[in-house]
C-alpha positions as CSV (number, residue, x, y, z in Angstrom):
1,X,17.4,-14.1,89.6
2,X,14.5,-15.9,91.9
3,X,12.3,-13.6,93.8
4,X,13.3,-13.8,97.3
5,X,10.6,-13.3,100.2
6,X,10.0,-10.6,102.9
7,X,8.0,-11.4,105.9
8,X,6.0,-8.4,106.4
9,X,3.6,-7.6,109.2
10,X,0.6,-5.9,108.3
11,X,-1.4,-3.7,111.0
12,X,-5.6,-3.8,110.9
13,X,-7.1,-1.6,113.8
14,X,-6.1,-3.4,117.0
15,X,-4.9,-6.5,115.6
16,X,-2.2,-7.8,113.3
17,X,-1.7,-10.6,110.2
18,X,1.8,-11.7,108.4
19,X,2.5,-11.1,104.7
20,X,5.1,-12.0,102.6
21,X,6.2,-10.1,99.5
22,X,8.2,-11.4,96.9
23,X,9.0,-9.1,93.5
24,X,11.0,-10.4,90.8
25,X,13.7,-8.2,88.7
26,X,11.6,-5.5,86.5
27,X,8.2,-6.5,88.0
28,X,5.7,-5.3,85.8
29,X,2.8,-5.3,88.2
30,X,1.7,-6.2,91.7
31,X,-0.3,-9.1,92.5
32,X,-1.7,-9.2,96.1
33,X,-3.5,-12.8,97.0
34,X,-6.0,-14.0,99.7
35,X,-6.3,-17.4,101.0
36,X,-10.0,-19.5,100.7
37,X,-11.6,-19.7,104.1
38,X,-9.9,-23.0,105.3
39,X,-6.3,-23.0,104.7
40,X,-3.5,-19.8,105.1
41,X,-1.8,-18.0,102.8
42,X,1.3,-21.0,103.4
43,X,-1.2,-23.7,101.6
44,X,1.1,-25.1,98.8
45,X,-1.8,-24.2,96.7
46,X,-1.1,-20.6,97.3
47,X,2.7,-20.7,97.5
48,X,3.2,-22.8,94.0
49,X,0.7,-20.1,92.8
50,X,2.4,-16.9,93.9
51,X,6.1,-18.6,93.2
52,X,4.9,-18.9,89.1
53,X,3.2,-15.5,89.3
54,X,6.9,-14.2,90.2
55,X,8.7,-16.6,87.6
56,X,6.2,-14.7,84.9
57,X,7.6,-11.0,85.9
58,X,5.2,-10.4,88.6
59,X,5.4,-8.7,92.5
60,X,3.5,-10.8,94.5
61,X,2.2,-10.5,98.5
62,X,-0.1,-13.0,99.8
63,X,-1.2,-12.3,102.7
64,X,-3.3,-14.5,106.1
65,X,-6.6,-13.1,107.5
66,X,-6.5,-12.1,111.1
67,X,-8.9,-15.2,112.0
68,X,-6.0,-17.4,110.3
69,X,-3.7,-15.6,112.1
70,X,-5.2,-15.6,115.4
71,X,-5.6,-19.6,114.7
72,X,-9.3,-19.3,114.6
73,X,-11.4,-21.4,112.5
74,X,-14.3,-19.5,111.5
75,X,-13.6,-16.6,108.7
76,X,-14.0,-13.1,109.5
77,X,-17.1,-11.0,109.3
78,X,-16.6,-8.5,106.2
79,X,-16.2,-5.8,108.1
80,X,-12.5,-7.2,109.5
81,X,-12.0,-8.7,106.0
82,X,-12.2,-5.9,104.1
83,X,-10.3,-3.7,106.5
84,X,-7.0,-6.6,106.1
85,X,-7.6,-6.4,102.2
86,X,-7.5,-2.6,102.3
87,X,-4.1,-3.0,104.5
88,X,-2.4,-5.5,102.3
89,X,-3.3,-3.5,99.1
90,X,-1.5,-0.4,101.0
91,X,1.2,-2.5,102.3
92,X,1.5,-4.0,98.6
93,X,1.7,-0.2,97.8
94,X,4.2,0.7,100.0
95,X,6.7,-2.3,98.8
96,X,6.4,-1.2,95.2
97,X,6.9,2.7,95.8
98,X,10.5,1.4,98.0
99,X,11.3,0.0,94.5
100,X,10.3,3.0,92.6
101,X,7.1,0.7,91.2
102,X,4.0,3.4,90.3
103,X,2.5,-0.1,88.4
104,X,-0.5,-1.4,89.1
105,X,-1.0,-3.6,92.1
106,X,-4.1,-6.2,91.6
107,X,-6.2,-8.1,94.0
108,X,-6.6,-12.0,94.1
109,X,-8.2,-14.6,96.1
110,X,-8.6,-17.9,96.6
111,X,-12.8,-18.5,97.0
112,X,-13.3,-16.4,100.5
113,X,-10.3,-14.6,99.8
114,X,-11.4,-13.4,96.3
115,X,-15.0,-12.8,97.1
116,X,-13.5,-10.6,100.3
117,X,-11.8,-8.6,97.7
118,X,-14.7,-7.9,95.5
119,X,-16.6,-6.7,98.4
120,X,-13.3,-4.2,99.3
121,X,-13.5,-3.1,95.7
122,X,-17.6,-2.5,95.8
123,X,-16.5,-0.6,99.2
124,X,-14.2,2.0,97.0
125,X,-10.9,0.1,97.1
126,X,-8.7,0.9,94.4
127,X,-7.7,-2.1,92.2
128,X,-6.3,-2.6,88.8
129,X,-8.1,-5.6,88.6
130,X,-9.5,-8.6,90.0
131,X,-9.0,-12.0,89.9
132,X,-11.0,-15.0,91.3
133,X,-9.3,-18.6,91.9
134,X,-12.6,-20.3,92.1
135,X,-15.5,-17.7,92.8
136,X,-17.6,-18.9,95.7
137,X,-20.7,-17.8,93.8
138,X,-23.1,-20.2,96.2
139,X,-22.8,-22.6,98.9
140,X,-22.8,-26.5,97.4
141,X,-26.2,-27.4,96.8
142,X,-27.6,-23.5,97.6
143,X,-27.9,-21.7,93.9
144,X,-30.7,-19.9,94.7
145,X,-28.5,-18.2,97.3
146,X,-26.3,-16.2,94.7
147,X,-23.8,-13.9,96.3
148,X,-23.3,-11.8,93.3
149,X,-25.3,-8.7,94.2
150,X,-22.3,-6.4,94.8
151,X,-20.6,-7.4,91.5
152,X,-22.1,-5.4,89.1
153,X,-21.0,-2.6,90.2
154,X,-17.7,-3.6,89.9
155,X,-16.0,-1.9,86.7
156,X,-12.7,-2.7,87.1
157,X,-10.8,-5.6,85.1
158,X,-12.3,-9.2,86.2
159,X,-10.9,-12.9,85.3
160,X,-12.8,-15.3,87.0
161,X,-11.0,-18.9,86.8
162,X,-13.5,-21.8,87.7
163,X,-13.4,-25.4,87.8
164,X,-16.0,-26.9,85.7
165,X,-16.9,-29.4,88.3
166,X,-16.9,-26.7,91.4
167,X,-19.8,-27.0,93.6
168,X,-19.5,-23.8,94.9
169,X,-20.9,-22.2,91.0
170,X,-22.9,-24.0,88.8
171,X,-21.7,-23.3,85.4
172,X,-24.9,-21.8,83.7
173,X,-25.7,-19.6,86.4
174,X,-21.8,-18.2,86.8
175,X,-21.4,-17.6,82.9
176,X,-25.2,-16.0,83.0
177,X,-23.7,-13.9,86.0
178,X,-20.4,-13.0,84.2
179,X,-22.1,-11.8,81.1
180,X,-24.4,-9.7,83.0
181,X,-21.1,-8.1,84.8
182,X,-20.4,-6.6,81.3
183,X,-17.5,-6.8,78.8
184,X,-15.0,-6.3,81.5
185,X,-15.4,-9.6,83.4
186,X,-13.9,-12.9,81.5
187,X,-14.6,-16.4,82.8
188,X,-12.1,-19.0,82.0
189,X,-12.7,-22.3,82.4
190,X,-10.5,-25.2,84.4
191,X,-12.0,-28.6,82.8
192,X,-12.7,-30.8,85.0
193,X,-11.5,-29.2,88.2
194,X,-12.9,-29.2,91.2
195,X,-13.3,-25.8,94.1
196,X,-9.7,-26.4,94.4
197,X,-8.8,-27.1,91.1
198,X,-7.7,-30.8,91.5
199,X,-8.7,-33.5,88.4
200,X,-10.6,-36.3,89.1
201,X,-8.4,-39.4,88.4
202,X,-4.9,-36.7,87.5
203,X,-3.1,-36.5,90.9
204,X,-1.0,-33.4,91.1
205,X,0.8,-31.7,94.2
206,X,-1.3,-28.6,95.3
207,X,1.7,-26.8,94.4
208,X,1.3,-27.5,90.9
209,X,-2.1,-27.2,90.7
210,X,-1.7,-23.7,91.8
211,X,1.3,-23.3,89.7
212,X,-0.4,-24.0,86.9
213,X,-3.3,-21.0,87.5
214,X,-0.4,-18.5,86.9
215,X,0.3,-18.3,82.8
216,X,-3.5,-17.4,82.4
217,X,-3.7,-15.0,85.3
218,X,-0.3,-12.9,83.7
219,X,-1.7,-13.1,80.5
220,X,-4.8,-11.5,81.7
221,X,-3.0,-8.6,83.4
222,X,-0.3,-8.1,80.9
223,X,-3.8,-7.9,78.2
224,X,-5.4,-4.8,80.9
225,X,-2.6,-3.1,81.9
């Protein structure tokens, strides 16, 4: 039987951000997912992502930002970011132990959205794993800007999925980053795709694209858990 959704409202201090949990028949572990910095957690991308995910056995809850929310443009500071990761990972939580789930719940994100949840992680949140849908590891153009300070810390589980054409990490300096992570984090590579995953000259709905992130991403969970 499909997964069905829940809308969910999810409380951050003062403010407030929707949610929407789906969880397949004998879920075997919890996937919570962050949108990139320009497009909610709606983006087809997301949606044909998180829709797969629960096709493959997994709970999923993707979640907006309260900038998205509030129909700002400009991402929030950490601070507020981290705090909405922490409250969807409890809110994930909370879903699962209605269902009698003690499994694992995991943390992914679309570029912002997964380097938010590395910070949240580096910051003490508890996380089977992590998985990154194109890591933002520099601004286009910037590599000598790296924002990979905080993940070496970072013992948990990693999968870091990566166009090979992304702008956003050149491919020597990401794989030289990964393999100084240690033997938890794994980089898998998307030939030929872009920050958002998208061929050059192979035209596919964004829905498909994402779709098609999902059989790695299980595999990797089902391999750690």
């Amino acid at each position: 039987m499909p997964a069905s959704d829940e809308q969910l409202t999810v409380a951050v201090g003062d403010a407030s951000f929707s949610a929407v949990y789906a969880r397949p028949a004998e879920a075997t572990a919890t996937v919570v997912v962050a949108h990139g910095a320009g497009a909610g957690m709606e983006h087809p991308f997301l949606h044909g992502f998180t829709d797969a995910l629960n096709s493959l056995g997994l709970a999923t809850l993707r979640f907006n930002f309260p900038y998205r929310e509030a129909g700002r443009k400009f991402p929030d500071r950490p601070p507020m970011a981290i705090a909405a990761w922490r409250a969807a990972m409890a809110a994930a939580r909370a879903q699962a132990d209605a269902h009698g789930d003690r499994g694992p719940v995991w943390a992914a994100g679309k570029s912002f959205g997964g380097r938010m949840a590395s910070m949240a992680a580096a910051e003490g949140m508890d996380v089977a794993g992590l998985v990154y849908l194109g890591y933002p590891l520099h601004a286009p153009g910037k590599p000598e800007k790296l924002r990979d300070g905080h993940l070496y810390g970072l013992g948990a589980p990693m999968l870091f999925l990566q166009g090979t054409r992304d702008t956003f990490a050149t491919p020597g300096i990401l794989e030289d980053v990964v393999s100084r992570i240690g033997p938890n984090a794994v980089l898998q590579w998307a030939e030929g795709g872009d920050h958002s995953f998208a061929v050059a000259g192979k035209k596919r709905p964004a829905g498909e694209v994402g779709a098609s992130l999902a059989a790695p991403v299980a595999a990797f969970i089902a391999a750690h858990s």
